[in-house]
C-alpha positions in Angstrom: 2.0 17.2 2.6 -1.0 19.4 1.3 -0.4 21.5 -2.0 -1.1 25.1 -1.6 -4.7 24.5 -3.3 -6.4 21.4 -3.6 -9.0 21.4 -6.1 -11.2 19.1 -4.3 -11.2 21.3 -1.3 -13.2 23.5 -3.3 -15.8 21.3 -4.4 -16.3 20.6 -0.8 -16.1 24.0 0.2 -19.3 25.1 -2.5 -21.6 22.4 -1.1 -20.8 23.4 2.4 -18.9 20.4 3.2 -15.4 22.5 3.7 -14.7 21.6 7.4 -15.2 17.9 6.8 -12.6 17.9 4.0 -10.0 19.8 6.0 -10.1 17.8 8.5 -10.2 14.3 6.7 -8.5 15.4 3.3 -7.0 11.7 2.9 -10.6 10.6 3.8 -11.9 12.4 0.8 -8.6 11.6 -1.7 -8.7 8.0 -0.7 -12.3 8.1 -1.5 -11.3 9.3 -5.1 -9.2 6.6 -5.7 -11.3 3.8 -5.2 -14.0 5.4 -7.2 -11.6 5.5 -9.8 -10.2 2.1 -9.4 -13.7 0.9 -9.4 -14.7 2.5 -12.6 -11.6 1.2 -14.3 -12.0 -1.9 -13.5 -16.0 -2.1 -14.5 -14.2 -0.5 -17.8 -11.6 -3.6 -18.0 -14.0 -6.3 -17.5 -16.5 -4.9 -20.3 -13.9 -4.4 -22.8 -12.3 -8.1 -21.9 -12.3 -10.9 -25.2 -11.7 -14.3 -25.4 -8.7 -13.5 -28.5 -6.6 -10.4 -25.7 -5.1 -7.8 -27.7 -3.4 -4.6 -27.4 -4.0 -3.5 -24.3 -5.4 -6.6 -22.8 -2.7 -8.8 -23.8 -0.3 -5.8 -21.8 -2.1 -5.9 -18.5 -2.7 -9.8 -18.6 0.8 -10.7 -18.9 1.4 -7.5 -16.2 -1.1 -9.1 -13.9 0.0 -12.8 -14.5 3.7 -12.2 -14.0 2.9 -10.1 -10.8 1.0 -13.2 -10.0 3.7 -15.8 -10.5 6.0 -13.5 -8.8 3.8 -13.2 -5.6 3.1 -17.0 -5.4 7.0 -17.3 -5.9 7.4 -15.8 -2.4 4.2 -17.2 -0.6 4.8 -20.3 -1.8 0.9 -22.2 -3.9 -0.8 -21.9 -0.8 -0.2 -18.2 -0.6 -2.2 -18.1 -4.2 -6.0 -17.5 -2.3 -4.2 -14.4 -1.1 -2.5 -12.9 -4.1 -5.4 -10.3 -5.0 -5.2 -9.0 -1.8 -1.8 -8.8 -2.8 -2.0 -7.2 -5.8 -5.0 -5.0 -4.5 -3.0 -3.0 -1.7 -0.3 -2.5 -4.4 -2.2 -0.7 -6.9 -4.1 1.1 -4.0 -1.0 2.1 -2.5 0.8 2.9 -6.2 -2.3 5.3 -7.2 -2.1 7.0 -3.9 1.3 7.9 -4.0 1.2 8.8 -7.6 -2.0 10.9 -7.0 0.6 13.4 -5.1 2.6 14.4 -7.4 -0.2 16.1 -9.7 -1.0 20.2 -9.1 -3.9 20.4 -6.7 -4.1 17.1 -5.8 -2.9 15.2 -2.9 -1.5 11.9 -1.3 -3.3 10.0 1.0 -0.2 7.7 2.2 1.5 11.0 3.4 -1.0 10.9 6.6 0.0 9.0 8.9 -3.7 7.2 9.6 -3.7 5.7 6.0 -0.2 3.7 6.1 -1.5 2.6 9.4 -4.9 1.3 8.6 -3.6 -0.8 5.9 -0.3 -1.8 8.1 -3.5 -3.1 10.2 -5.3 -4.7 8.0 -2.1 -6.5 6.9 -1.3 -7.6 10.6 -4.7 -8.9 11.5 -5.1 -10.5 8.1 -2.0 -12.7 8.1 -2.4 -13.1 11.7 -5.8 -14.7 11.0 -4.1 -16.7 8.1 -1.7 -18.4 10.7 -4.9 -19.0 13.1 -6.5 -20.7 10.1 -4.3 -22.8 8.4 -2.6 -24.3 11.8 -5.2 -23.6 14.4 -3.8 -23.5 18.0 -0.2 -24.6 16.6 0.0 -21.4 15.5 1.2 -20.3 18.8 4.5 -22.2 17.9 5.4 -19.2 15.8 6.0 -17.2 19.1 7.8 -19.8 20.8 11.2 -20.4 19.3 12.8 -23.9 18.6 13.7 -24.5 21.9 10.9 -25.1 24.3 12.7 -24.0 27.7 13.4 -20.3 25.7 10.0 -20.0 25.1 9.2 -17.6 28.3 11.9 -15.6 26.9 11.0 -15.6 23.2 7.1 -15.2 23.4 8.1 -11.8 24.3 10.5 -11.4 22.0 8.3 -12.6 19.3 5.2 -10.4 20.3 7.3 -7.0 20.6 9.1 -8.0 16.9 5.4 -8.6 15.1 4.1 -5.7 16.2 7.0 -3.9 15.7 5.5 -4.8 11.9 3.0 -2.5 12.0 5.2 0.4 12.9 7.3 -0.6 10.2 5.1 -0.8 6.9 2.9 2.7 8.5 6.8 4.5 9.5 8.0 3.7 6.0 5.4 4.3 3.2 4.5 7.4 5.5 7.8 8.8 5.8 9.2 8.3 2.4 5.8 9.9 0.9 5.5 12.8 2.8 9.2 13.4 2.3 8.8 13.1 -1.6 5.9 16.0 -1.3 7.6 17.9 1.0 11.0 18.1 -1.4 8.6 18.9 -4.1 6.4 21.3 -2.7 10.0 23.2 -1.3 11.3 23.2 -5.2 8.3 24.4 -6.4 8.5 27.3 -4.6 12.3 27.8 -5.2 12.3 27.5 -8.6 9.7 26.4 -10.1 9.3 28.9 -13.5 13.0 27.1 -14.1 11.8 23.7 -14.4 14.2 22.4 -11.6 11.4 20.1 -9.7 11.0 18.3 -12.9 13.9 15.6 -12.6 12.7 15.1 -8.7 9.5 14.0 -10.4 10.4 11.6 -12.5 12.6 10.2 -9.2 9.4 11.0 -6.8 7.5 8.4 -9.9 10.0 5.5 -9.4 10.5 6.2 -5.5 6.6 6.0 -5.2 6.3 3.0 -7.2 9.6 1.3 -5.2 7.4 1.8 -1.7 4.4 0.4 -2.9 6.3 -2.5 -4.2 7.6 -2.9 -0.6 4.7 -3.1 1.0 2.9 -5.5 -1.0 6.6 -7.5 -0.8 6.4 -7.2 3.0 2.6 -8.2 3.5 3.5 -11.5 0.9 6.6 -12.0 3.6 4.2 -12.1 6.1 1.9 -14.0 4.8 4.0 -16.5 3.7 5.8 -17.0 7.0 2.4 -17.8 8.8 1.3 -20.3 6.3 4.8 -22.3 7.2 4.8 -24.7 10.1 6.8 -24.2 13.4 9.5 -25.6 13.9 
């Protein structure tokens, strides 16, 4: 859901660039968040010592419990994969957060950016499977029982795939409804203040989604790096 004036829009707009941004505007807002990430995280490592503390000490236990918590459901083989992990839910986080700020915009309430990571999430784990058991992997589709497996290959194709539509249908969905609700209050009553409670919901909501995606893709991942049975 666009806001009524997005302020990098104009930018665009004065270098003569206006058409490309109203086209692609989760392009350009995706672009902004992983210039920011980057810069934050060329901030991080410069201001990191060997004694952590304030801040450091906050984010290291933050990163190291999300860490313990991700290997926890992909089991210590899933631990190569973690910043991948970790990576698509502070991506995804920042996106939906970027939303709810005047003039600005999320990127995960257009549809093409829930589905290029639901994507890269399906081909990666895919490619995990392929990796770790080689042509074995193929037992994944075939059930338990080796005279079902006509019927469960099938099966098992429609309900991976069926993976994609799932992460991009819900991230998308629950995004674009938060902006639309708030966008609607705005306009309703917005010298009253009333949109202000949604926000701090829309803030929790936002961070809920990007937890379940990152959840779902350590799912995944973990269930291709366990053998067939």
């Amino acid at each position: 859901m666009e806001h009524p004036l997005m302020l990098l829009g104009l930018l665009f707009e004065a270098v003569g660039l206006g058409d490309f941004f109203h086209h692609y505007p989760n392009v350009v807002y995706s672009w902004l968040i992983m210039l920011f990430l980057m810069v934050a995280a060329k901030l991080a490592v410069g201001t990191v010592k060997m004694i952590p503390a304030g801040g450091q000490n906050f984010f290291e236990a933050l990163i190291g419990g999300f860490e313990d918590f991700a290997v926890d459901v992909m089991g210590e083989h899933g631990r190569p994969y973690y910043p991948l992990v970790a990576t698509l839910f502070i991506y995804i986080l920042c996106m939906n957060w970027m939303g709810l700020l005047p003039g600005m915009f999320s990127p995960t309430s257009n549809i093409n950016t829930p589905l290029s990571m639901a994507l890269v999430v399906f081909i990666f784990y895919n490619f995990i499977g392929i990796k770790e058991h080689g042509f074995r992997y193929i037992k994944h589709f075939l059930g338990p029982i080796w005279w079902l497996s006509p019927l469960m290959l099938p099966i098992e194709l429609i309900g991976h795939f069926s993976r994609i539509l799932s992460l991009t249908f819900r991230l998308f969905g629950n995004v674009l409804g938060e902006d639309l609700v708030l966008v609607i209050l705005f306009v309703l009553a917005g010298v009253f203040f009333a949109p202000l409670p949604m926000m701090f919901l829309a803030i929790f909501t936002s961070f809920v989604q990007a937890f379940i995606f990152s959840l779902l893709t350590m799912l995944y991942i973990a269930g291709s790096l366990e053998e067939a049975h």
